[in-house]
C-alpha positions in Angstrom: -113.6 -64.0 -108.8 -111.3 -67.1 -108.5 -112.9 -70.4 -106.8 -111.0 -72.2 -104.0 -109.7 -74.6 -106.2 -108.5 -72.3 -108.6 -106.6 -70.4 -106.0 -105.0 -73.6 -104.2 -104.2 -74.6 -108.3 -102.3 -71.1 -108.3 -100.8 -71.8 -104.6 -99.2 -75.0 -105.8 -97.8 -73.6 -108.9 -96.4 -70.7 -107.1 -95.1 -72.7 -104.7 -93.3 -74.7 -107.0 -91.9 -71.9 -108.7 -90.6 -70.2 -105.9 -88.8 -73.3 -104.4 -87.6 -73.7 -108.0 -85.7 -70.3 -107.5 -84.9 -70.0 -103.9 -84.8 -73.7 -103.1 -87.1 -75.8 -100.8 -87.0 -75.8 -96.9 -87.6 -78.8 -94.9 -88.3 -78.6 -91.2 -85.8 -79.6 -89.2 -86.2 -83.2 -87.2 -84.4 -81.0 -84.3 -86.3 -78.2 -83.7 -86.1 -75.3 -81.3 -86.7 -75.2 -78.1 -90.4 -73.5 -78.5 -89.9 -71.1 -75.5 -86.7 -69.8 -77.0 -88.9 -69.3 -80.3 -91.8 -67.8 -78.4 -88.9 -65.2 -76.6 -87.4 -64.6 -79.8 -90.2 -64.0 -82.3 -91.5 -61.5 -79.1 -88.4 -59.9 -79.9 -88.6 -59.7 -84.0 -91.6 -57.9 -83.8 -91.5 -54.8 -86.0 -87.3 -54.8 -86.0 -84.6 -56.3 -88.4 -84.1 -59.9 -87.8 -80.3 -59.1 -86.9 -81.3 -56.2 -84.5 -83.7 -59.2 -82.9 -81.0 -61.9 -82.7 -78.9 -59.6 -81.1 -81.3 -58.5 -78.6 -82.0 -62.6 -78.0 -78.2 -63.0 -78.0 -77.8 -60.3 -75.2 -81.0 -61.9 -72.9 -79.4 -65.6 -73.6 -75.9 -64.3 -72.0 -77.8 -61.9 -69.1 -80.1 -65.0 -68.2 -79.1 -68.1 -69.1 -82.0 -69.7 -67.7 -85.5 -68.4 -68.1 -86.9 -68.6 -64.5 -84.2 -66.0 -63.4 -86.6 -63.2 -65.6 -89.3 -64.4 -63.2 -89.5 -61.5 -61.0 -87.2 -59.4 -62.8 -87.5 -55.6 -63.6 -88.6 -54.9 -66.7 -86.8 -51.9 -66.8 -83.8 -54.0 -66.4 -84.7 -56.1 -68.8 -85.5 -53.3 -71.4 -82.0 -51.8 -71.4 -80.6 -55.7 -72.0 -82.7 -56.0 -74.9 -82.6 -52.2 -76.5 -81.1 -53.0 -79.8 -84.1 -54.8 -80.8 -86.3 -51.8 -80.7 -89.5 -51.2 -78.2 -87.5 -52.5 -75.7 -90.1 -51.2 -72.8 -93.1 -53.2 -74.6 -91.2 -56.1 -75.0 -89.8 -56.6 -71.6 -93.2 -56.7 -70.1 -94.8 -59.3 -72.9 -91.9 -61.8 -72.0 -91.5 -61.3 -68.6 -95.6 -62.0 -68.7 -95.6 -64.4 -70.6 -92.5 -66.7 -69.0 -95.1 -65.9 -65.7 -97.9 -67.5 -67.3 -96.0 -70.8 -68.3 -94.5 -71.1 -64.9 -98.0 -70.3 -63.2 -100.2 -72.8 -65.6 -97.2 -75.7 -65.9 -94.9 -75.0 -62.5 -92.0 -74.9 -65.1 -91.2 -72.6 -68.0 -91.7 -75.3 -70.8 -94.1 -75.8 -73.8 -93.7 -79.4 -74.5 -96.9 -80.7 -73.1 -98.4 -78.6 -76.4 -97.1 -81.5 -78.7 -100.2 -83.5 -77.2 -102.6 -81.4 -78.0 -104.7 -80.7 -81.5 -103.0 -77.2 -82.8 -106.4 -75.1 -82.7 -106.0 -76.0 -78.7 -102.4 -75.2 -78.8 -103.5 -71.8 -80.4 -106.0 -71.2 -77.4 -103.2 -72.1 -75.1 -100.5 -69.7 -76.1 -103.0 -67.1 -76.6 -103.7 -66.8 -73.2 -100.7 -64.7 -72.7 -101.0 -61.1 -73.5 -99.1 -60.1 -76.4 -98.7 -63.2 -78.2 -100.4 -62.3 -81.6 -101.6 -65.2 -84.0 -97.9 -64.7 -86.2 -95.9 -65.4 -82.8 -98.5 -68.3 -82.2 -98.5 -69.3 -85.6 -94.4 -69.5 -85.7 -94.3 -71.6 -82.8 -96.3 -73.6 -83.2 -94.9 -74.6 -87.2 -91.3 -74.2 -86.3 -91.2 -75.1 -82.5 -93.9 -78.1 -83.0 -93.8 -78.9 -86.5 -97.8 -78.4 -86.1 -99.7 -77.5 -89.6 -99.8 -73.9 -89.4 -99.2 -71.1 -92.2 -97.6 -68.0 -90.0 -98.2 -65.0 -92.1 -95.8 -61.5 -91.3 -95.8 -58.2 -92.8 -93.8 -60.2 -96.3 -96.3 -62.7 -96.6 -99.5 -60.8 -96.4 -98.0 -58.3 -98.8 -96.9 -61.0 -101.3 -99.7 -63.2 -101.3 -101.9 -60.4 -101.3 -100.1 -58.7 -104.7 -99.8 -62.5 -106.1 -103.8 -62.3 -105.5 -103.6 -65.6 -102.9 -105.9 -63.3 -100.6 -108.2 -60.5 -101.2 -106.9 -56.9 -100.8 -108.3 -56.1 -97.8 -107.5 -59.6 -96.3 -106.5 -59.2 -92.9 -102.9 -60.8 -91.6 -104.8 -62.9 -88.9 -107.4 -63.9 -91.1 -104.5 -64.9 -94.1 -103.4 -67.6 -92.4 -106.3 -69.7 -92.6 -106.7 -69.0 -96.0 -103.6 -69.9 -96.9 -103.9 -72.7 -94.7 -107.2 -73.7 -96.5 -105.2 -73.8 -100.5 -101.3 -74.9 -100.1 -100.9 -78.3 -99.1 -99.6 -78.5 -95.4 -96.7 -80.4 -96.2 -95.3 -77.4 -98.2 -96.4 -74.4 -95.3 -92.5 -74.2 -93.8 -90.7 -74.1 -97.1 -93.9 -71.7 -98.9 -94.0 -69.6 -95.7 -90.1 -68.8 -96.3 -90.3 -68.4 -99.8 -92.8 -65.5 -99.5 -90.3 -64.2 -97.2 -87.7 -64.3 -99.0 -89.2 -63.0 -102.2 -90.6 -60.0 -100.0 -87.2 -59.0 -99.2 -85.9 -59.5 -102.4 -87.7 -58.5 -105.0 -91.7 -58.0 -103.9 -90.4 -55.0 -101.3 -93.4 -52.9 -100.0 -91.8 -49.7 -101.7 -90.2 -50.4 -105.4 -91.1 -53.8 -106.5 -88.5 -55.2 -108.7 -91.3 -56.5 -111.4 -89.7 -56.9 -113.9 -86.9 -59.1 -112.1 -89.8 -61.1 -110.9 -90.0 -64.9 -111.6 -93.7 -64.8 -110.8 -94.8 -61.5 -112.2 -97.2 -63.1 -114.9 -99.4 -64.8 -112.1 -99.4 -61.6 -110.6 -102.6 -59.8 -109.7 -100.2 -56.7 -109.0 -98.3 -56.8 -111.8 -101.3 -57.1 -114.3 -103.2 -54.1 -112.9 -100.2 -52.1 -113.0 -99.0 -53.4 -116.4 -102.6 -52.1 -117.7 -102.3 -48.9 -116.1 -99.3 -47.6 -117.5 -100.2 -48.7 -121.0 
């Protein structure tokens, strides 16, 4: 079983050998708004990220303003939205959770969360129901530029077949391990590395192996490289 160190010593290298061949992110000085993240990310969950920007598209143009949702009918909201998939579901997590801003802050805004230590920031969004650890997570890094590692369904599965996390590793529990071995000023650019690879060539059904720049730091690719010899 790999220490710590040796883990974050194979987090750095795979980190630079990703960024060596998908390129290296930087956050952006000018950031989203993190209510239009928190709205949007709602809507990626488990859909295509083009069937989720077009559902956030089709919101944007219905409501311009978030405050008109306040009151609004989910139903009515749902049909808006439908091209992102669990349309019903999603309608009622951000009506709810626009509610609880305006409720808590008399405005729908997040900015006050740049004051605070990110483990509060956590506790704060996760008062609305809904709002998972990735949405948190993904707000907090990309809206607030706070040191977070957002893990989704390409990360887990990547950095648990590159042997980053155990194999029974939970998503929620990943990110603070990854957290814990790749240095925070590298989480954005890793984060969509992993993504990227995921899509590319570490898919959940067919891995393109043998395409793989990593494949001989693999954990995955080793045990099945033994197996079928």
């Amino acid at each position: 079983m790999r220490s710590n160190a040796e883990t974050r010593e194979k987090a750095i290298a795979l980190e630079r050998r990703l960024a060596a061949v998908y390129g290296r992110e930087e956050l952006s000085s000018r950031m989203d708004d993190p209510v239009d993240t928190l709205v949007e990310t709602i809507l990626s969950q488990n859909t295509t990220d083009a069937n989720s920007h077009r559902a956030y598209l089709a919101l944007r143009a219905a409501y311009p303003r978030w405050e008109s949702l306040i009151g609004e009918r989910p139903d009515a909201v749902a049909r808006i939205i439908r091209s992102g998939g669990l349309a019903d579901l999603k309608a009622e997590r951000i009506i709810s959770s626009l509610r609880v801003i305006r409720e808590s802050r008399g405005s729908i805004e997040l900015d006050f969360l740049r004051e605070m230590r990110p483990t509060d920031a956590d506790a704060w969004l996760a008062k609305m129901k809904g709002v998972g650890p990735k949405t948190r997570a993904i707000v907090l890094l990309f809206s607030l530029g706070m040191p977070v590692f957002p893990v989704d369904t390409h990360v887990h599965r990547v950095s648990r077949r590159l042997g980053l996390i155990g194999p029974k590793t939970t998503r929620a529990a990943a990110q603070d391990e990854l957290a814990s071995i790749v240095p925070k000023s590298k989480y954005y650019s890793f984060h969509i590395n992993l993504i990227r690879h995921g899509r590319m060539v570490c898919r959940a059904r067919n891995p393109k192996c043998q395409e793989c720049q990593v494949r001989r730091a693999c954990a995955f690719f080793a045990t099945h490289r033994k197996a079928q010899a």
